[in-house]
Steps between C-alpha positions, in 0.01 A plus 500: 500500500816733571812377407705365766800365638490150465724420752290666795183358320661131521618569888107679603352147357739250695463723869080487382543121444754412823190694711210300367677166518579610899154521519402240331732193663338628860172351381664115540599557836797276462814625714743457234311721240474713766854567521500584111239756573741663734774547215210586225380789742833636344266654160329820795880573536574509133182724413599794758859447369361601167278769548824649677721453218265594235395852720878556537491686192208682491480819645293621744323835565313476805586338830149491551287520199661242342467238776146532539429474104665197476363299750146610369587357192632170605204491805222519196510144448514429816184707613308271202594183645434621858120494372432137449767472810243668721207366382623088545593641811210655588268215412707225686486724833867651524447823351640788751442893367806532686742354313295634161691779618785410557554414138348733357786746674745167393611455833385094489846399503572666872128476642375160311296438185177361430489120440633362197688798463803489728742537153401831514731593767724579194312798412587673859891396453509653158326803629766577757802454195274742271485792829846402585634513092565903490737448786695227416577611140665848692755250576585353170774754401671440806821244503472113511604554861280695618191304273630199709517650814114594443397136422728391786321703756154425383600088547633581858231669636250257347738216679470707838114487416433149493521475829197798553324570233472252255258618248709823477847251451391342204328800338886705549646128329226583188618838488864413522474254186286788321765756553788291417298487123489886519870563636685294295332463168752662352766243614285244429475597138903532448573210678300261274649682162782224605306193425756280701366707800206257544700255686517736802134496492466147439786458805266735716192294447677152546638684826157631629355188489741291654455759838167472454489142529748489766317795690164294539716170583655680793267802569132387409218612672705795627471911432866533342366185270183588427550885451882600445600193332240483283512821382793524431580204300115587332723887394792305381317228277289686387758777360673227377212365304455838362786576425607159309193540289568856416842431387410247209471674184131483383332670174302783667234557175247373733211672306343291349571129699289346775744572772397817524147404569606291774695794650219694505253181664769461780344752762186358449549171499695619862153626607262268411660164540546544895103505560391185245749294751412674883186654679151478337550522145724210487435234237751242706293217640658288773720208336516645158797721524611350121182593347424806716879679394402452126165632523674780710779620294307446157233731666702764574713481217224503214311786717794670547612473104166638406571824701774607384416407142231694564724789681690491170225550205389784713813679506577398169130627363574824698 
């Protein structure tokens, strides 16, 4: 496997973990846990924060082109899984050709997925960053001002949009947190060559979840709660995760160590750990949520470990 930086390796693993575990503490249906899952939801915000990042630096050629490769590439997986997906689905009665459709043109996340595969919605969120990349990184020579201005606007007319068009609010907050990763990379990078930095970060997150606490104690149940505040605080914590990982010093000869299989297991372990726990391929009976988590994330994980050990002697044999 390609070397790597460790760092963004180490950062990849804990948003893949924080997402399962959200998943995973919903199959207790106990209240409290189901606050946690709230805060763990955190790890979706910390992968499109990546891929922003990481894509600020590369360049781009087509505004088109590009796009469209991309998401073939990442929707390859996706169209495998969508094949036992369809079938469970099809043999328990709640099959529709409709919404077949509808992911194969990865629009599940606005129109609705098949059962068992509402994690997918992902896929359409990503898809909108990838088409809206070429654009946003025409702004990254321009002044901090103006790069804040941007993200500014974007926030205020996804505020303004909570109150009509929800779906299309909290896509603009996903996009927001994704362009902040392509924008300011750069200050991002010098900022944490100062090690003593991290305690802004550290201050940020301590900050962001003391509103979000106090948000839900005096907002719950409401649209600036459940949408604005909650995205928000889900932008800042999860930058300041990021960022407080990336700024410890790691040894980034990650050739030859088993982090780097784990990297590359993370997107799977994303896609196939959703449908063991919801719709008809779930392997969680009633009243074993203990036993039924286990089976569930050692499933995925050894399945998903074989494919991209397998992924890697292929490209390694080539």
């Amino acid at each position: 496997m390609k070397n790597r930086n460790r760092n963004i390796q180490i950062i990849r693993i804990v948003a893949m973990a924080m997402v399962v575990l959200c998943h995973v503490v919903q199959l207790f249906e106990n209240k409290y846990l189901d606050m946690s899952a709230q805060f763990l939801n955190v790890g979706v915000y910390i992968f499109i924060f990546i891929s922003g990042y990481l894509y600020s630096s590369k360049p781009i050629k087509s505004f088109f082109g590009w796009p469209i490769k991309k998401t073939i590439k990442l929707l390859i997986p996706v169209f495998i899984l969508l094949i036992p997906i369809s079938i469970s689905n099809y043999i328990v009665g709640t099959f529709d050709f409709r919404q077949l459709i509808i992911h194969i043109f990865n629009l599940q996340g606005a129109l609705g997925a098949f059962a068992g595969a509402g994690h997918l919605w992902f896929m359409t969120t990503i898809m909108y960053c990838y088409f809206l990349l070429p654009y946003i990184k025409m702004a990254s020579a321009k002044t901090i001002r103006v790069k804040i201005g941007l993200i500014v606007a974007m926030i205020s007319v996804a505020f303004v949009l909570n109150f009509f068009w929800v779906y299309l609010s909290r896509q603009l907050y996903y996009i927001s947190i994704f362009s902040i990763g392509v924008l300011f990379a750069g200050e991002l990078e010098r900022f944490k060559a100062n090690r003593a930095n991290r305690i802004w970060f550290v201050l940020l997150l301590v900050v962001a979840i003391a509103v979000r606490v106090l948000g839900k104690i005096c907002f719950d149940n409401s649209i600036v709660y459940d949408i604005t505040i909650t995205s928000l605080t889900h932008i800042a914590i999860a930058i300041s995760i990021f960022q407080i990982i990336n700024s410890i010093r790691m040894r980034n000869d990650t050739r030859t160590d088993a982090i780097n299989l784990v990297d590359a297991s993370t997107y799977y372990i994303y896609l196939i750990h959703y449908p063991l726990m919801v719709g008809p391929l779930s392997i969680v009976g009633k009243g074993n949520a203990v036993i039924g988590s286990i089976c569930v994330v050692l499933i995925s994980t050894i399945i998903s470990f074989t494919i991209a050990g397998l992924l890697y002697m292929h490209r390694r044999g080539r």
